[in-house]
Residue, then its C-alpha position, 0 to 999 in steps of 0.5 A: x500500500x504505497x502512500x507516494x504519489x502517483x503521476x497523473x496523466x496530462x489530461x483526462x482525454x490522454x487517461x483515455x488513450x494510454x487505457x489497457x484492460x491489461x493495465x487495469x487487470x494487472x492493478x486489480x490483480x491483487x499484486x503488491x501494485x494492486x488497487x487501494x480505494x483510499x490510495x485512489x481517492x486520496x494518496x494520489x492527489x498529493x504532490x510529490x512535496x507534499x503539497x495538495x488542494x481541498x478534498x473535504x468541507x465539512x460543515x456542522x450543525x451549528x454552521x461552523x466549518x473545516x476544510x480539509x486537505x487530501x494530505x490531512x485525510x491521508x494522516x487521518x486515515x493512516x492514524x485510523x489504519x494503525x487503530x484498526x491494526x492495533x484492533x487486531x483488523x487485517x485485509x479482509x476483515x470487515x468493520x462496520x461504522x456507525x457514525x455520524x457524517x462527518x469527518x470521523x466516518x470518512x477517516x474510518x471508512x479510508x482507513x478501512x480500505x487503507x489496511x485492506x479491510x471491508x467497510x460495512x456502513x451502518x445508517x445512526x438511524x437504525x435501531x438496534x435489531x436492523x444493527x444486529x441483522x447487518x453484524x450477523x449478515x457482514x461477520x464485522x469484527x468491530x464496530x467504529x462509533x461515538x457515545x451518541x450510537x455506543x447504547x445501540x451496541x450495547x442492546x445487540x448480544x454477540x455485537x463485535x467489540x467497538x472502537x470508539x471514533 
């Protein structure tokens, strides 16, 4: 899982003509160059210095509001790998999320897909017995989520560990 950046092509009309399915088979064959989604969506958008523009504004209830950069959501995310991984999460696990939008869901989501794991979304609005039918259909084994959901889990029997955000 490579975090440097990756070259982009001139322009998307050039993306176009330098395409090959086997180009695209051999970055999905689960070789070390293998597809990262959050190395797609994040990682590849920051320059070689460092450098990268707005990838998130997030604006709260209340009004106020954050930007944050592409390299901002690669220190997030990577910080959320190292929970997950301290969690004992491995690729191919699943983790369900059942946060709030916001920040917090997208740096656990990247992270997720960072490590290699399975992000499993969870709606804030379901109750109790639509969070258990998901945890027993995915196999999640850990659930990511603040205080305001954390009594949600705490109803479920056999519910995975939770981490909070």
């Amino acid at each position: 899982m490579s975090t440097t950046a990756q070259s982009q092509p001139a322009s998307h009309e050039q993306a176009v003509r330098d395409f090959t399915l086997e180009a695209a088979m051999a970055r999905l064959s689960g070789s070390p160059e293998a597809l990262n989604a959050c190395v797609e969506c994040v990682d590849r958008h920051i320059a070689a210095d460092g450098s990268s523009g707005l990838a998130l504004r997030a604006i709260a209830a209340d009004g106020t509001g954050r930007d944050y950069t592409f390299a901002e959501l690669r220190d997030l995310s990577a910080r959320m790998a190292n929970v997950l991984t301290a969690q004992g999460i491995k690729a191919g696990d699943v983790v369900a999320g059942l946060l709030p939008r916001g920040v917090d869901l997208v740096a656990t989501i990247l992270g997720t897909w960072l490590i290699g794991a399975v992000y499993q979304p969870l709606f804030t609005a379901f109750g109790p017995k639509a969070i258990e039918h998901r945890f027993h259909t995915s196999g999640a084994k850990l659930v990511v989520t603040n205080p305001a959901n954390r009594a949600k889990i705490a109803e479920i029997p056999d519910a995975p560990p939770s981490q909070p955000s």
